[in-house]
N, C-alpha and C positions, 0 to 999 in steps of 0.2 A: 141647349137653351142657356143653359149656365156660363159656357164657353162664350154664347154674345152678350153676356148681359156683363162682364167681366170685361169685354173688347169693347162695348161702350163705354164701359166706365172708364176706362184705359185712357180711352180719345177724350173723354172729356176733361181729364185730368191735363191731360197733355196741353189742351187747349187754353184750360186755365192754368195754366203752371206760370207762362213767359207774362202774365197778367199779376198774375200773385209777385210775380220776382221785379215785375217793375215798382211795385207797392212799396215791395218790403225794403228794395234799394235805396240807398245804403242803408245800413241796420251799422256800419261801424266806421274805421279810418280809412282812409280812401289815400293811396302811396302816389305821389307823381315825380315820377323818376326825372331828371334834369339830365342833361347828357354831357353838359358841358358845367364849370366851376362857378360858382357865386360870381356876381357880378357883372355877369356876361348881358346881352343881350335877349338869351335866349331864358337865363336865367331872373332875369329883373320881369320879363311878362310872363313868365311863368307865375310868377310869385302876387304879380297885380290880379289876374283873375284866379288863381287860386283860393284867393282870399275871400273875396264875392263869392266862388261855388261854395266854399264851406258852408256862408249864410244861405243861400239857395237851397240846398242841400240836406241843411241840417245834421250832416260830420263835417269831422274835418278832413281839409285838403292839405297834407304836411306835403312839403315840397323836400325830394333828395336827391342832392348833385353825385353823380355817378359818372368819373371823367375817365378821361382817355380815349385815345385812337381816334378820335376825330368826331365824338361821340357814337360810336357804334359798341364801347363796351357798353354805356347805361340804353342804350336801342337794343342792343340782346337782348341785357337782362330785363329790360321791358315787354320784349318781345315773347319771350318765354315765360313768363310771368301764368299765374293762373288766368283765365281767361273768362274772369265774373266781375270788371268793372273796376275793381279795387287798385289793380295797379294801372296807373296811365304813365307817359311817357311822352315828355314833348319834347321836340325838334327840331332841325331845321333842313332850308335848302341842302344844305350841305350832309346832316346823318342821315335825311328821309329820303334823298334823290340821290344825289352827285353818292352815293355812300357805295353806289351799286356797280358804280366804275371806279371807282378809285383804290377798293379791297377787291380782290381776291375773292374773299371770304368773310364776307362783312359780319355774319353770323346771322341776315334773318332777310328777308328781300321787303322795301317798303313798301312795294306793290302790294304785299299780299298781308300788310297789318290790319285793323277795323278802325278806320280813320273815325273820328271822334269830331272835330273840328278847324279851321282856321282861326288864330288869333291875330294876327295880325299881318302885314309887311313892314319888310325892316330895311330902310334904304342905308345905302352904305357909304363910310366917308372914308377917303385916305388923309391920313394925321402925320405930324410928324413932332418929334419934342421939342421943348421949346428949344433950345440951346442949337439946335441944326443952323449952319449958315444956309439956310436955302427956305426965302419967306414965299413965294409964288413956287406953284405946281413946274413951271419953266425952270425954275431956279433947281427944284431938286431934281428934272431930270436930267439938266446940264451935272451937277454934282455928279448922280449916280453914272451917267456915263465917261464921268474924269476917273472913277473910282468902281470899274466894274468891279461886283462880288462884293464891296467890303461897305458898301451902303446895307445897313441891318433892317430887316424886316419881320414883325412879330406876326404870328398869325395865332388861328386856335387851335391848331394842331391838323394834319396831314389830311386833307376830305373836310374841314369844317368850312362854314362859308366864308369864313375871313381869308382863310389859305386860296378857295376858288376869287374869289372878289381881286386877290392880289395877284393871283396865276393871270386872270382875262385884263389887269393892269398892266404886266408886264410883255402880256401878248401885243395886246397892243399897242408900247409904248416903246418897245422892243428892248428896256434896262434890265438888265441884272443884277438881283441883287441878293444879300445874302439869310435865305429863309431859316428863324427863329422859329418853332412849333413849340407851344405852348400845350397845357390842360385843357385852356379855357382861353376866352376872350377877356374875363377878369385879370388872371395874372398877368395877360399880355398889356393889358390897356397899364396895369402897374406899374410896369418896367417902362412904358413908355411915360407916364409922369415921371416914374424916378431918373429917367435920362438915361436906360442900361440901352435902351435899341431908337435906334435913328427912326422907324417909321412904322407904319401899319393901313391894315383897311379897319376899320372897325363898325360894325351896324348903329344905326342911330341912337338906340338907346343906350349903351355906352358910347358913345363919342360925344352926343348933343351937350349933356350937363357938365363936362369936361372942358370942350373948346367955347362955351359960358363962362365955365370959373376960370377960362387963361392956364390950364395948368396944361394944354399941350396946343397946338397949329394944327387947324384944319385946309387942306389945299385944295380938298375939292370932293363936291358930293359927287357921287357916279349915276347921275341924270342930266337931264336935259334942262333941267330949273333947278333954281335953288331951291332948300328945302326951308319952309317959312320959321322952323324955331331953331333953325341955325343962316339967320339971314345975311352975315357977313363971308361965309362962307361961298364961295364961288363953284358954280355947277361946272359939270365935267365940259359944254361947251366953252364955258367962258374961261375956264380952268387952260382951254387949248387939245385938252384930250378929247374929244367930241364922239370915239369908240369907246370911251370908259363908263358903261352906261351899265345899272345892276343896281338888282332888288334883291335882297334874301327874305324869308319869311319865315314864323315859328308856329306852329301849330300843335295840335293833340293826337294822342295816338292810345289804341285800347290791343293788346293781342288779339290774333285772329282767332273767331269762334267765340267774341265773347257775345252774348245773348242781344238782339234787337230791343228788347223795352230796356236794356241799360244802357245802350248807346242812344239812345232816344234819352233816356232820362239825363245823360251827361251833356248831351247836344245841350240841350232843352238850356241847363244850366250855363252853360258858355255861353249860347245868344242870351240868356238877362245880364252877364257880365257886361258884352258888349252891347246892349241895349242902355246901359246904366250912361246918362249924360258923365258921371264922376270918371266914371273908368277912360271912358274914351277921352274926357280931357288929358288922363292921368297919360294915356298910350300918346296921345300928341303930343304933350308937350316933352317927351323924350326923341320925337322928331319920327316916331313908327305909324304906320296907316292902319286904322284897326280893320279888320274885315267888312267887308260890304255885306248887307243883308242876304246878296245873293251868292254869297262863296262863304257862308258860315255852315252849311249842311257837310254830311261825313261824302254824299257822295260828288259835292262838289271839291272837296279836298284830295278823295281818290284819284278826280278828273284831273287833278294840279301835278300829283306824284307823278301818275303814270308819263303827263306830258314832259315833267322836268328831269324823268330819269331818262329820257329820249334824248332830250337837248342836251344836257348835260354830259353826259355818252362823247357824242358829238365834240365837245366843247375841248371836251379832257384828251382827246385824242388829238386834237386840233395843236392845244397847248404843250400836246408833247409830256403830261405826266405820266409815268409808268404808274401801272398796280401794285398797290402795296402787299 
């Protein structure tokens, strides 16, 4: 008798445990690991609904850049993190998909993280400094092919999506030229105002407020239309390139095994983020798409990974990069 009346209490504990833990969440600092440097793309929407969950939330949401390797060191150590909500990890096409081909040994599979949410898509532009003689997409790829190899191209480092963005450019454009890997999209976008490298892909929200202020040339988005808060800018048909077509996207990510009513409770706060009219202005007018009501759930983000570590598989083999 003793033995069941201990086994019910057991189950009912159990039962109210994941109830109590969504209550009590967060009770302190909540860590969101960045994978790539200040500045980036991935880092600037990070930082825009970070700010919003904190007030949702009632902690705060500190944001911490953890670079290298194409963000797969701050995707470890997100990944391996304890697995009770506290630490998130957000990322992109490039550390949460393409990461899977492109290492070896990336240190964690994205398939198998507790995806959290979608924050956005981040359509991508190729830029070039101001000082380049080559003002049309035509003009630089006559350049880079007078000048195989010695045309400079920045990226965010080896598997980030500025590297694939400019790998599926060069696929298709068939130029060569000579690859820059970077921390981050931050420093690289730096060196390209400072004049140190001839060119780049760059996501929207680093490129848009940039080729606004004149402090670098945009040649061309990688779609099929232009993007509306970079309206001078010429789409990748009109640009000539009409295969230079590419979205990258940044989302959230929780270690695996961290408990249902916190991924709930985290979801929960990202869609007010993106529900918020400010925010979503704030995410256009850096020229990014914020999530659709219907691709903001974790298991609609799952459905996104699994499909883009397939394609991208594909892509990287296609392009001819080896495994790092």
């Amino acid at each position: 008798m003793k033995k069941r009346v201990l086994a019910a209490a057991a189950a009912l504990w159990l039962g109210l445990a994941p109830q109590a833990q969504a209550q009590e969440f967060p009770s302190r600092t909540i860590n969101m690991i960045v994978v790539f440097a200040p500045g980036g793309a991935t880092d600037v929407l990070a930082r825009i609904v970070a700010q919003h969950m904190t007030r949702t939330l009632g902690q705060s949401v500190v944001v911490e850049n953890v670079t290298g390797a194409g963000g797969t060191i701050g995707g470890t150590r997100g990944a391996n993190a304890a697995p009770d909500g506290y630490t998130l990890t957000v990322g992109s096409l490039g550390s949460h998909s393409a990461s899977a081909s492109i290492y070896r040994n990336p240190g964690y599979d994205p398939r198998e993280l507790q995806p959290i949410g979608l924050i956005a898509g981040t359509p991508m532009f190729f830029v070039v400094r101001n000082g380049l003689p080559a003002r049309t997409m035509q003009e630089f790829l006559a350049l880079t092919r007078e000048n195989p190899g010695r045309v400079s191209n920045a990226n965010a480092g080896v598997g980030s999506t500025n590297h694939l963005g400019c790998a599926l450019f060069s696929h298709v454009t068939g130029v060569r030229m000579n690859e820059i890997p970077y921390r981050g999209e931050g420093p690289a976008l730096n060196d390209i105002v400072a004049q140190q490298v001839d060119s780049a892909c760059l996501l929207a929200p680093a490129a848009v407020p940039q080729i606004a202020s004149g402090t670098m040339r945009g040649l061309a988005v990688a779609a099929t239309t232009r993007n509306p808060n970079a309206p001078n800018v010429p789409s990748a048909v009109e640009a000539g390139v009409p295969e230079y077509v590419f979205q990258g996207w940044n989302a959230i990510f929780a270690p695996r095994g961290t408990p249902a009513p916190v991924v709930a409770r985290l979801n929960a706060a990202l869609r007010a983020a993106l529900e918020d009219p400010a925010i979503i202005r704030r995410i256009e007018e850096l020229g990014s798409i914020p999530a659709r009501p219907d691709q903001r759930s974790p298991e609609a983000l799952q459905a996104l990974v699994r499909s883009e570590v397939e394609r991208w598989a594909t892509v990287i083999r296609a392009a001819g990069i080896q495994p790092q």
